[in-house]
C-alpha positions in Angstrom: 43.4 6.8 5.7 44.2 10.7 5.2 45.0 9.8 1.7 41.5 8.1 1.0 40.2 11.6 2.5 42.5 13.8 0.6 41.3 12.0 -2.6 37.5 12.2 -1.6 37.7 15.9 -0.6 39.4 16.1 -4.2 37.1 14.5 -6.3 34.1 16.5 -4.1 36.0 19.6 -5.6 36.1 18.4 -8.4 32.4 17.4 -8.9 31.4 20.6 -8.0 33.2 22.9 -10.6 32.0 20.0 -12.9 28.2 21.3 -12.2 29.8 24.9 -11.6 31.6 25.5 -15.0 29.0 23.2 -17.4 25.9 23.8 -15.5 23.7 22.6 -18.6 26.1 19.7 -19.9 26.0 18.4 -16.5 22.7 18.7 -15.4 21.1 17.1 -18.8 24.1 14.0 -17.9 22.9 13.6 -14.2 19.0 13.7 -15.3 18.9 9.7 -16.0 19.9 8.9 -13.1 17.8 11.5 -11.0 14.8 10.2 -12.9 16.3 6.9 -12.3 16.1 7.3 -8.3 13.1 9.2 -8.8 10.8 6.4 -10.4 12.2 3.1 -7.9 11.8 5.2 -4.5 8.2 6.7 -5.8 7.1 3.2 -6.6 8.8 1.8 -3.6 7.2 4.9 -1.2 4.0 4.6 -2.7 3.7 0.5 -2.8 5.2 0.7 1.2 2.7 3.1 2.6 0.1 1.3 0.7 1.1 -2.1 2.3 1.2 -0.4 5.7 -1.8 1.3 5.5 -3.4 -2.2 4.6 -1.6 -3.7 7.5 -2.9 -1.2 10.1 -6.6 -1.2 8.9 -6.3 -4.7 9.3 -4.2 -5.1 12.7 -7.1 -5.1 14.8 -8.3 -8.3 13.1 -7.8 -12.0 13.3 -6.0 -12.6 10.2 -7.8 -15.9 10.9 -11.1 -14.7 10.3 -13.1 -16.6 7.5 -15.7 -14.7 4.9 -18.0 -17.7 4.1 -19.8 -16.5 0.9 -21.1 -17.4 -2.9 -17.8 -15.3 -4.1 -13.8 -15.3 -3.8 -11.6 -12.6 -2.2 -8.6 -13.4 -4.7 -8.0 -15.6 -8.1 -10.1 -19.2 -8.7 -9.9 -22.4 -10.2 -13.4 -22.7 -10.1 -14.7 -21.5 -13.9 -17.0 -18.1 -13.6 -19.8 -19.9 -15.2 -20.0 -22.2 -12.5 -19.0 -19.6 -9.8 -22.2 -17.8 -10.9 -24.4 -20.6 -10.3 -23.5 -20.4 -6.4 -26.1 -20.1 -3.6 -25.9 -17.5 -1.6 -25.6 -17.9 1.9 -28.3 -17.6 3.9 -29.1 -16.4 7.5 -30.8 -20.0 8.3 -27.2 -21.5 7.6 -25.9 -18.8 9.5 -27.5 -19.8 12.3 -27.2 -24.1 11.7 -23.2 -23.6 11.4 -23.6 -21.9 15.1 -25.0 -24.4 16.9 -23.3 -27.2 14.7 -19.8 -26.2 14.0 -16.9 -26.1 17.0 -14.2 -23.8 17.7 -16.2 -20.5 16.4 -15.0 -17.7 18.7 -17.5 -15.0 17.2 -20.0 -15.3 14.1 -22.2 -12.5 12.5 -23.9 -12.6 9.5 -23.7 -9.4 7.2 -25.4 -8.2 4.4 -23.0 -6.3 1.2 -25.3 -3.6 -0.8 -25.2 -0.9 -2.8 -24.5 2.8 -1.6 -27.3 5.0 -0.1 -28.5 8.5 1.1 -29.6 9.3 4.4 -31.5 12.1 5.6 -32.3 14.3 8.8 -35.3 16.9 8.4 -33.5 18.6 5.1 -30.3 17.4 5.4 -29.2 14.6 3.5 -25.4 13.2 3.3 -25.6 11.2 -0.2 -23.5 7.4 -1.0 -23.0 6.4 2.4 -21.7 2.9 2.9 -24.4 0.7 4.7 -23.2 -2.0 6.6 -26.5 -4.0 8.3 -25.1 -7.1 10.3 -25.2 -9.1 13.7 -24.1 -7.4 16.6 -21.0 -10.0 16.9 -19.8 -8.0 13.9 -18.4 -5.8 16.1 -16.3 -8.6 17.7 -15.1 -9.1 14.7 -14.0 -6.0 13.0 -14.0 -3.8 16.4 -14.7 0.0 15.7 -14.4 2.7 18.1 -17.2 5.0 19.9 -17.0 8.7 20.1 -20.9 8.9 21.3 -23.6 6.6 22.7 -23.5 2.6 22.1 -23.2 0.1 19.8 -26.6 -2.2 19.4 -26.8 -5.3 21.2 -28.3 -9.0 20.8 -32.0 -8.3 21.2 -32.0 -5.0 18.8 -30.1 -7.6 16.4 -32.1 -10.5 17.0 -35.5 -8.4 16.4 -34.3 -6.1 13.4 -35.0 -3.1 15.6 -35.0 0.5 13.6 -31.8 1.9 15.6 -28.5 2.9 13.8 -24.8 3.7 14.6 -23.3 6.5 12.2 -19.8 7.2 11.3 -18.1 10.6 12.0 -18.9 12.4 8.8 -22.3 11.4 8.6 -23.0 12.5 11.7 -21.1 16.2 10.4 -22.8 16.5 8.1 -26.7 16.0 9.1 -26.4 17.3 12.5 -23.4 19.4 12.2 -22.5 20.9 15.8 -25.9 19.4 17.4 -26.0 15.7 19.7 -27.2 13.0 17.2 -28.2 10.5 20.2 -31.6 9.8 20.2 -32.8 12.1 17.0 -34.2 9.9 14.1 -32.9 9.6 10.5 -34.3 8.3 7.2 -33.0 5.4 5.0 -34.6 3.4 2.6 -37.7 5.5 3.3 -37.8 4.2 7.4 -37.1 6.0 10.5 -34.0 5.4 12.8 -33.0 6.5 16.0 -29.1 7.1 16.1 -27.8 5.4 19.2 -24.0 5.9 18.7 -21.5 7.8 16.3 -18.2 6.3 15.8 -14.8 7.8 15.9 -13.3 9.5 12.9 -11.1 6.7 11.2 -9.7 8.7 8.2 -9.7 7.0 4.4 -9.3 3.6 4.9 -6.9 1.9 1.7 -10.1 0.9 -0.7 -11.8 4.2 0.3 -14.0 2.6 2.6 -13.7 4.2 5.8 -16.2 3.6 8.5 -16.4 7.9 8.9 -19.3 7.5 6.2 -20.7 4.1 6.9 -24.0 3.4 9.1 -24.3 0.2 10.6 -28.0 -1.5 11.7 -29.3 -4.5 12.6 -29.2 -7.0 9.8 -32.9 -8.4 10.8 -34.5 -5.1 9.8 -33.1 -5.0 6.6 -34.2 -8.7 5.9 -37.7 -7.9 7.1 -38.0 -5.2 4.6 -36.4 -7.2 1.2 -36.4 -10.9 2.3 -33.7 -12.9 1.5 -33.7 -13.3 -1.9 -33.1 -9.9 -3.6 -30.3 -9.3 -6.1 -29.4 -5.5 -4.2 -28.2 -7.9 -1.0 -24.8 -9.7 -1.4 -24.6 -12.0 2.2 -21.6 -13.4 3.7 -20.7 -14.9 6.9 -18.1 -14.0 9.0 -16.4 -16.1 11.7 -13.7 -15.5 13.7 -12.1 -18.7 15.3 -10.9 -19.6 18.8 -7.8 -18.7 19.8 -5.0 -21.3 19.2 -7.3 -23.5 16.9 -5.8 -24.8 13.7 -7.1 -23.2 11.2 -7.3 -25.9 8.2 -8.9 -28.5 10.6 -11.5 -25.8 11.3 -12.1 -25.0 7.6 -12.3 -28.9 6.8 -15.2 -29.1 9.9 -17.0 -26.0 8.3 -16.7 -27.3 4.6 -18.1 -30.3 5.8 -20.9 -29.0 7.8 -22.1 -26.4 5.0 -22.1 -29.2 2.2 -24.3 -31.6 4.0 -26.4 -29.2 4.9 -26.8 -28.0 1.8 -26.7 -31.3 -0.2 -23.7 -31.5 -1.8 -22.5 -34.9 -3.0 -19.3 -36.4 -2.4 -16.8 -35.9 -5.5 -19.0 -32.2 -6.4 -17.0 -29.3 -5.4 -18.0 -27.0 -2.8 -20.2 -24.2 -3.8 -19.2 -21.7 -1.4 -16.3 -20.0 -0.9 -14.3 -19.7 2.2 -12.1 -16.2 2.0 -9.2 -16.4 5.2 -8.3 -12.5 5.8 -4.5 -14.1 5.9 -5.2 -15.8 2.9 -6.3 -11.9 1.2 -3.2 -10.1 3.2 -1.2 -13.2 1.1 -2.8 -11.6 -2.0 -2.4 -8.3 -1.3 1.8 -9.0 -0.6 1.8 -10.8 -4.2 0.4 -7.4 -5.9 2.8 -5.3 -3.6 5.9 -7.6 -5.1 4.9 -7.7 -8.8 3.9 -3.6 -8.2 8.0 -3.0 -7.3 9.4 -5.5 -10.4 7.6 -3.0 -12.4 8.8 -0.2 -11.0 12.4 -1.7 -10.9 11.7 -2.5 -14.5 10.8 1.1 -15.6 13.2 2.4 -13.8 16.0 0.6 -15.2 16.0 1.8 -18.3 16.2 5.5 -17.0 19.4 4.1 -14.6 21.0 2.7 -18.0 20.6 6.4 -19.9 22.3 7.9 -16.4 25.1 5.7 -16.0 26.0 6.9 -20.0 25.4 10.1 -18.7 27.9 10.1 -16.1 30.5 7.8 -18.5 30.2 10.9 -20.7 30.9 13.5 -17.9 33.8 11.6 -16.7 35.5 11.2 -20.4 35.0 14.7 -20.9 36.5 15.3 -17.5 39.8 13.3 -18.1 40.1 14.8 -21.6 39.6 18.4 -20.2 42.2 17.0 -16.8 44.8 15.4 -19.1 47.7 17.6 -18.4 47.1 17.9 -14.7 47.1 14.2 -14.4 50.5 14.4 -16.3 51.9 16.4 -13.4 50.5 14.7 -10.6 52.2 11.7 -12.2 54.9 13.4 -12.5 55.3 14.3 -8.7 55.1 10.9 -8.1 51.1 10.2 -7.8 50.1 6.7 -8.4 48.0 4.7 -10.9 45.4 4.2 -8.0 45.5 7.4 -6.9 44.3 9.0 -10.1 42.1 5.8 -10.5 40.3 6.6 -6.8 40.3 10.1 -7.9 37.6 9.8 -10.4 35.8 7.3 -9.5 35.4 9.2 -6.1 34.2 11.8 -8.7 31.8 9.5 -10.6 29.8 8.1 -7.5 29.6 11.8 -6.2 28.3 12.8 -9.5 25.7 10.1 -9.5 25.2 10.6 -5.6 24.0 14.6 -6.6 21.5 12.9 -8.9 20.0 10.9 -6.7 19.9 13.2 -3.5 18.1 15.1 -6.5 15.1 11.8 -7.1 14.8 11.4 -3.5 14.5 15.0 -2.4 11.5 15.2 -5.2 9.6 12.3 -3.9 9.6 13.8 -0.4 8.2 16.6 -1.4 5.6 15.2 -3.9 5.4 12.6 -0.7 4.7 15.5 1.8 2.2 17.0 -0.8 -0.1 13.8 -1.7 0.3 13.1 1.8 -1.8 16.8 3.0 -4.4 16.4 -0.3 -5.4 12.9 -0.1 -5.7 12.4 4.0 -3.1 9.1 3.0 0.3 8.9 4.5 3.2 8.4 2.3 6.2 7.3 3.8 9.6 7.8 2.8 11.3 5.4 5.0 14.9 5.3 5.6 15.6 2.2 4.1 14.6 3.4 0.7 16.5 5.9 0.9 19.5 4.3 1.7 18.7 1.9 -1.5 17.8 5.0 -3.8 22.0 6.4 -2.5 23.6 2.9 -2.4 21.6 2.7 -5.9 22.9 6.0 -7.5 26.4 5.0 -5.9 26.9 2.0 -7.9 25.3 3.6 -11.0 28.5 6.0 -10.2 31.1 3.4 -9.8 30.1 1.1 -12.7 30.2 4.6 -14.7 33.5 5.9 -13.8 35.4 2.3 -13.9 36.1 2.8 -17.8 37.3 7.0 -17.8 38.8 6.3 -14.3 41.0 3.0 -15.9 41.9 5.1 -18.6 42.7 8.1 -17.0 44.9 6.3 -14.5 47.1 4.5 -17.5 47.9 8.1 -19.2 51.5 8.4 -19.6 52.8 11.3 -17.8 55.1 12.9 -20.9 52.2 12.5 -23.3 50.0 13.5 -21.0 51.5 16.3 -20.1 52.8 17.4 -23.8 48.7 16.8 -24.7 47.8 19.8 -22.3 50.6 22.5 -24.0 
C-alpha cells in the first residue's frame, strides 16, 4: 500500500513540473480533453436542470390529467391534412362529458389565445399571457395566492368581469399600491382584480403564471362566441384517484365520438394529450439531447487522449536515463509501468478539474441572468473525473508499456 502511495505522490510530482517546466506544450496537450469534459458536463448540466425544472413545474399535477382537444401534445400518426380538419371542442361537450362520463375527479374547460395588453388608468403591462377558464382549473393546475381570492362557480358559470393577476402584472400597473378591488382594461372591458398570485419565477417554456391573468371563461365566450379562429379550446380533466387510466380514456373516446357522430371503423377526431404521456416526450428529447452531446464531445475526448499520449512519450524520452537508474536499484517493470500511468490519469484529471470548474462558473453565471437554475450535480461530476481518468489511462497504457520495457544499460547509456 505505501508503495502504491509512494508511486502516486511520484507521478503527482511529476505531473506538476510537466505543466511547470512546458507550461505551453502542456497546456495546448491537456486542452482536448478540458474541452472534452467541458462540452458532456455542460450538455449534461444544462439537459438535468432542464428536466428538473420540467419536473417541479409539473409536480403539483396529476401526471394523469388528460388535455382533450382538436390538436396533439407530441408526434402523430394521424396525417396534418386530416388533423386540420378537426372540430374543436366545444363548451356544450364540455359540459355533456360531465354529466355522462365516470371517474372525472375535476373538469374545466379553457380557452388558448394569443397574448394581450392590459391597462390601469395610464399604465399598461404589454404581452401578458391570458388564461380564461372554469374555476375547476384551479383544481387542476393549483396556483398560489399572495392577495385576495380566486373566482368561484357562480362568477364562472355567469362570465362575470373579475380577474386574478400574476405577480408582475400586478408590479407593474399598481406598483407599491393594493390591486384588490381597483378595475383594469382588457380587450377594451373593465375588470375588478380580486386576487394576485404568488411570484412563480420563469417557468421552462417561459410561461410563468407571474405575467398571466386568469378570468372566467364565460365572459370571454360572451364577447367572441365560440367559433373564432383567436380562441384555441381544450378540456381538461383530471381523474379520480386510483382509476385506471386506459379504461377511462376508452369511456371518454367513446362518449365524445357518439356524441359527435363518429362512425365505427373512422378514427377519432380529437385528441386526448395525458401530461404522463408529454413528461414521456419530454424524457425522449432529454436522452437524444445527451447522445448529442456525448457525440460532440467525443471527438474533442479523442484529440485529448493524443494529447496526453504525446506528453507522456515526450515524458519517457526526456526520463529515459532516470528510469535506467531506478532499474538499476532494483525498481520493477510495474513500478515504472504504475509510475506513468499514475502520471497520465493525473494529467488528464488537471484537464478535466479544468471543464468542470468552467461549467460552474458559466453555471453560476446563466444561473443569476436568466432567473433559471443550473445544476451541477455531483454525479456529473464524478462522470466528467471518472471520464478524464480513463481518457488518462487509455492514454498512458502505450508510453507507460514502453517505458517500463527500457533496458536499464541502454537506458541509462541513452541519457550520457
Amino acid at each position: 500500500m505505501l508503495l502504491y502511495l509512494r508511486l502516486l505522490s511520484e507521478s503527482f510530482s511529476f505531473a506538476i513540473n510537466a505543466l511547470r517546466n512546458n507550461k505551453l506544450r502542456t497546456l495546448l496537450s491537456l486542452l482536448g480533453v478540458t474541452i472534452g469534459i467541458f462540452s458532456i458536463i455542460a450538455v449534461l448540466a444544462a439537459v438535468d436542470s432542464m428536466d428538473k425544472k420540467i419536473k417541479e413545474d409539473l409536480s403539483d399535477m396529476d401526471m394523469n390529467t388528460v388535455y382533450l382537444m382538436r390538436f396533439s401534445f407530441g408526434p402523430s400518426d394521424v396525417p396534418r391534412w386530416k388533423r386540420e380538419q378537426f372540430p374543436d371542442v366545444t363548451y356544450e361537450e364540455y359540459e355533456h362529458l360531465r354529466r355522462n362520463v365516470n371517474g372525472i375527479d375535476k373538469m374545466s374547460f379553457n380557452l388558448f389565445t394569443r397574448n394581450e395588453n392590459i391597462k390601469y388608468e395610464s399604465k399598461t403591462v404589454n404581452s401578458i399571457r391570458v388564461k380564461p377558464s372554469t374555476n375547476e382549473f384551479f383544481d387542476i393546475e393549483p396556483v398560489k395566492i399572495d392577495k385576495g381570492r380566486l373566482f368561484n362557480e357562480s362568477e364562472s358559470n355567469s362570465g362575470s368581469p373579475v380577474i386574478v393577476i400574476g405577480s408582475e402584472v400586478a408590479t407593474g400597473l399598481f406598483e407599491n399600491s393594493d390591486p384588490i378591488g381597483k378595475k383594469v382594461r382588457l380587450y377594451g372591458q373593465k375588470f375588478t382584480v380580486i386576487g394576485v398570485l404568488k411570484k412563480q419565477g420563469q417557468g421552462t417554456f417561459g410561461d410563468s403564471n407571474d405575467v398571466a391573468v386568469f378570468f372566467p371563461v364565460n365572459f370571454l365566450r360572451r364577447m367572441y362566441g365560440d367559433n373564432n379562429d383567436m380562441l384555441t379550446p381544450a378540456i381538461l380533466i383530471k381523474p379520480e384517484k386510483g382509476i385506471d387510466i386506459e379504461e377511462f380514456k376508452a369511456e371518454l373516446a367513446q362518449k365524445l365520438r357518439v356524441h359527435r357522430g363518429v362512425k365505427t371503423g373512422e378514427i377519432d377526431n380529437f385528441f386526448m394529450n395525458v401530461l404522463s404521456g408529454f413528461t414521456d416526450f419530454i424524457d425522449n428529447i432529454v436522452g437524444q439531447m445527451n447522445m448529442i452531446g456525448w457525440a460532440i464531445s467525443a471527438f474533442s475526448l479523442l484529440v485529448g487522449g493524443f494529447g496526453i499520449a504525446n506528453i507522456m512519450f515526450v515524458s519517457v524520452k526526456e526520463r529515459t536515463n532516470l528510469i535506467g537508474i531506478q532499474k538499476a536499484l532494483g525498481a520493477k517493470n510495474k513500478f515504472i509501468l504504475f509510475q506513468f500511468l499514475f502520471e497520465a490519469v493525473i494529467l488528464s484529471l488537471i484537464g478535466g478539474l479544468i471543464g468542470m470548474f468552467l461549467v460552474w462558473i458559466i453555471a453560476i453565471v446563466l444561473s443569476n441572468a436568466l432567473d433559471f437554475e443550473f445544476v451541477l450535480s455531483t454525479s456529473n461530476m464524478l462522470l466528467g473525473s471518472g471520464l478524464a481518468a480513463f481518457i488518462g489511462l487509455i492514454s498512458g497504457i502505450i508510453p507507460a508499456i514502453t517505458a517500463s520495457k527500457l533496458d536499464p544499460v541502454e537506458a541509462i547509456r541513452s541519457g550520457m
